[in-house]
C-alpha positions as CSV (number, residue, x, y, z in Angstrom):
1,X,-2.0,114.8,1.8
2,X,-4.1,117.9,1.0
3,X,-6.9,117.0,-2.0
4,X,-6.3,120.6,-3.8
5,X,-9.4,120.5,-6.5
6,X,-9.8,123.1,-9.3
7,X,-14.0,124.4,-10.2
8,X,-14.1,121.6,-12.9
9,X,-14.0,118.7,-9.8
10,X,-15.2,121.0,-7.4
11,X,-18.8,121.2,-9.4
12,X,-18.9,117.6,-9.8
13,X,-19.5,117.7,-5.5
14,X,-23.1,119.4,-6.5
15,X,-23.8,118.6,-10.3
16,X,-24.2,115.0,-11.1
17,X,-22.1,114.3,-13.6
18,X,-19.2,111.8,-15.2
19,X,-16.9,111.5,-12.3
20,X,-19.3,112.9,-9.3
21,X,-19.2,109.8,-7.8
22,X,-15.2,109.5,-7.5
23,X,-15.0,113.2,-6.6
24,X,-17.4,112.6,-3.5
25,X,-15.6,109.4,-2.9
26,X,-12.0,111.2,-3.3
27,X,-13.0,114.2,-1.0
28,X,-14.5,111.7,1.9
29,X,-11.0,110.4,2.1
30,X,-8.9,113.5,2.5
31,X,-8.8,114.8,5.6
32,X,-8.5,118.2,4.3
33,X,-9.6,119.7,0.9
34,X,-7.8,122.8,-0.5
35,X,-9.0,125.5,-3.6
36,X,-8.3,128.9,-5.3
37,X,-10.4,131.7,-4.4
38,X,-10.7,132.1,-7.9
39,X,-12.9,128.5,-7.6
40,X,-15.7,130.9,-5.4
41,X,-16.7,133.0,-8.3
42,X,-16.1,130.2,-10.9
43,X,-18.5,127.9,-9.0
44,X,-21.1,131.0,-8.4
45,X,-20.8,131.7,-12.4
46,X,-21.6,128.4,-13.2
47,X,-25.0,128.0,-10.7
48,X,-25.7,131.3,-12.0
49,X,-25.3,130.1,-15.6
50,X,-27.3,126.7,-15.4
51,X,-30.0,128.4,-13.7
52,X,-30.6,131.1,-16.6
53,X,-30.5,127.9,-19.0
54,X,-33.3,126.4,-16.9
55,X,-31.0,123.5,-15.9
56,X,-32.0,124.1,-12.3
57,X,-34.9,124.9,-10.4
58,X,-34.8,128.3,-8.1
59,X,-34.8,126.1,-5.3
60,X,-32.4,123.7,-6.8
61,X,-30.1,126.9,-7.0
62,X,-30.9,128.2,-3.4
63,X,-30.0,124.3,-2.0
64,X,-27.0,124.3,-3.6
65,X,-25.9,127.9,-3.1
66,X,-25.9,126.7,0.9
67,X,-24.4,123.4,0.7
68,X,-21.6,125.2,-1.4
69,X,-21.7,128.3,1.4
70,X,-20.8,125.7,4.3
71,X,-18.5,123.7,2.5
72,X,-16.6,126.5,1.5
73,X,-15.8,127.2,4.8
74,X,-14.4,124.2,5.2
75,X,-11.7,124.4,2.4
76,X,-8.3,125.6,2.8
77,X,-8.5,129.1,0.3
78,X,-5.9,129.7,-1.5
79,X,-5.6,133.9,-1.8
80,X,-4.7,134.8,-5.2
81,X,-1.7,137.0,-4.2
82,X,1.8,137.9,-4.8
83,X,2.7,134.3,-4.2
84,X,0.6,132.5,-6.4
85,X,0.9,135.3,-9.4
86,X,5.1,135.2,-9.0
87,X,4.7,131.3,-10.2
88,X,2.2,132.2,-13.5
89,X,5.1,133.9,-16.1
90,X,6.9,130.6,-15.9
91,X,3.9,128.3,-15.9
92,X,2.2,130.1,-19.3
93,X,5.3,129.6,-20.7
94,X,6.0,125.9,-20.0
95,X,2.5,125.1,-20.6
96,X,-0.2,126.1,-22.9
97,X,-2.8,127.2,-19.9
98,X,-5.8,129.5,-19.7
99,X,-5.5,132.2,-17.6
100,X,-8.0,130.7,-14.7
101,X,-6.3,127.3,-14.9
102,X,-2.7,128.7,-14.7
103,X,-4.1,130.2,-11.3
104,X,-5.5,127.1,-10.3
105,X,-2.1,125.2,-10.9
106,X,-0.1,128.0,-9.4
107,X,-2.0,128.2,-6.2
108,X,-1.1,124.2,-5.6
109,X,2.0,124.8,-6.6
110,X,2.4,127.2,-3.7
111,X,0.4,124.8,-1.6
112,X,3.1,121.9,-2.5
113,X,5.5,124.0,-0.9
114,X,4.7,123.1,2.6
115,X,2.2,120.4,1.7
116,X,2.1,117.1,-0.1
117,X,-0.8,118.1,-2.6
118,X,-3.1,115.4,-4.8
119,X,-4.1,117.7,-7.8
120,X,-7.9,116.9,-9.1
121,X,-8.8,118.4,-12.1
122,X,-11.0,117.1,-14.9
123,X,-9.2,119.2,-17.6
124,X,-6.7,117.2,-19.5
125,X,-4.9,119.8,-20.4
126,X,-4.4,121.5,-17.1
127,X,-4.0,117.8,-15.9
128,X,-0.9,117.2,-17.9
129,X,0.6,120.3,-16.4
130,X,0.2,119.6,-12.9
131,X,2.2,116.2,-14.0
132,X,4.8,117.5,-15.6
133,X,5.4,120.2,-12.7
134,X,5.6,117.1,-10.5
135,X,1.8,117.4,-8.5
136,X,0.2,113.9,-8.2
137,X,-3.3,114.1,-10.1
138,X,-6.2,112.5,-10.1
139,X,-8.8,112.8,-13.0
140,X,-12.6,111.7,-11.8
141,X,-13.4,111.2,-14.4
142,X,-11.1,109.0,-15.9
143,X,-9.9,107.7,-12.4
144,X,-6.4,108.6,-13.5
């Protein structure tokens, strides 16, 4: 199974937080973790942003900036092309998604093609999508 995790569980691996501790547990036990590229500049935008609100030190935000580098690396990336857009039209209208989330669930969706796919996601709403499109989830912070 492939642990597919959108930016709201993927910044619970760096940022402490409700749920960090069952997203570092849950990603210790996949063997292989997958994301959207859109999740690179969504996680950069949100160091970026904490560090301007003085919620991090520069060196906090130059620590983390490398341990997110080299785990990066690591993921399976998801491009956001052709395939991942074609699923969006269906998915806005079955579901009341954001535009970043619908990307997120579209890009496991593809995944799930080939793949058995565990969905993490701390967004209830985006949660309740992946469910009803037939993705196993897993909320970290709930432990659903």
């Amino acid at each position: 199974m492939i642990l597919f995790v959108d930016t709201s569980v993927l910044i619970k691996l760096y940022i402490a937080g409700p749920g960090s501790e069952r997203m570092r547990e849950a990603a210790a036990q996949e063997v292989q973790a997958a994301a959207s590229l859109l999740a690179f500049a969504e996680v950069h935008a949100t160091f970026a942003r904490r560090r301007r609100e003085a919620l991090l030190l520069p060196s906090e935000l130059d620590e983390l900036l490398v341990r997110f580098g080299e785990d990066w690396e690591e993921l399976l990336q998801v491009p956001v092309g052709a395939e991942v857009l074609a699923f969006i039209p269906e998915l806005c209208k079955r579901h009341p998604l954001r535009g970043a989330d619908a990307v997120h669930l579209a890009s496991a969706l593809l995944l799930r093609q080939e793949l058995e796919v565990l969905f993490a996601c701390s967004d209830g709403s985006l949660l309740a999508a992946a469910a009803a499109e037939g993705l196993a989830v897993f909320n970290p912070v709930d432990g659903a």
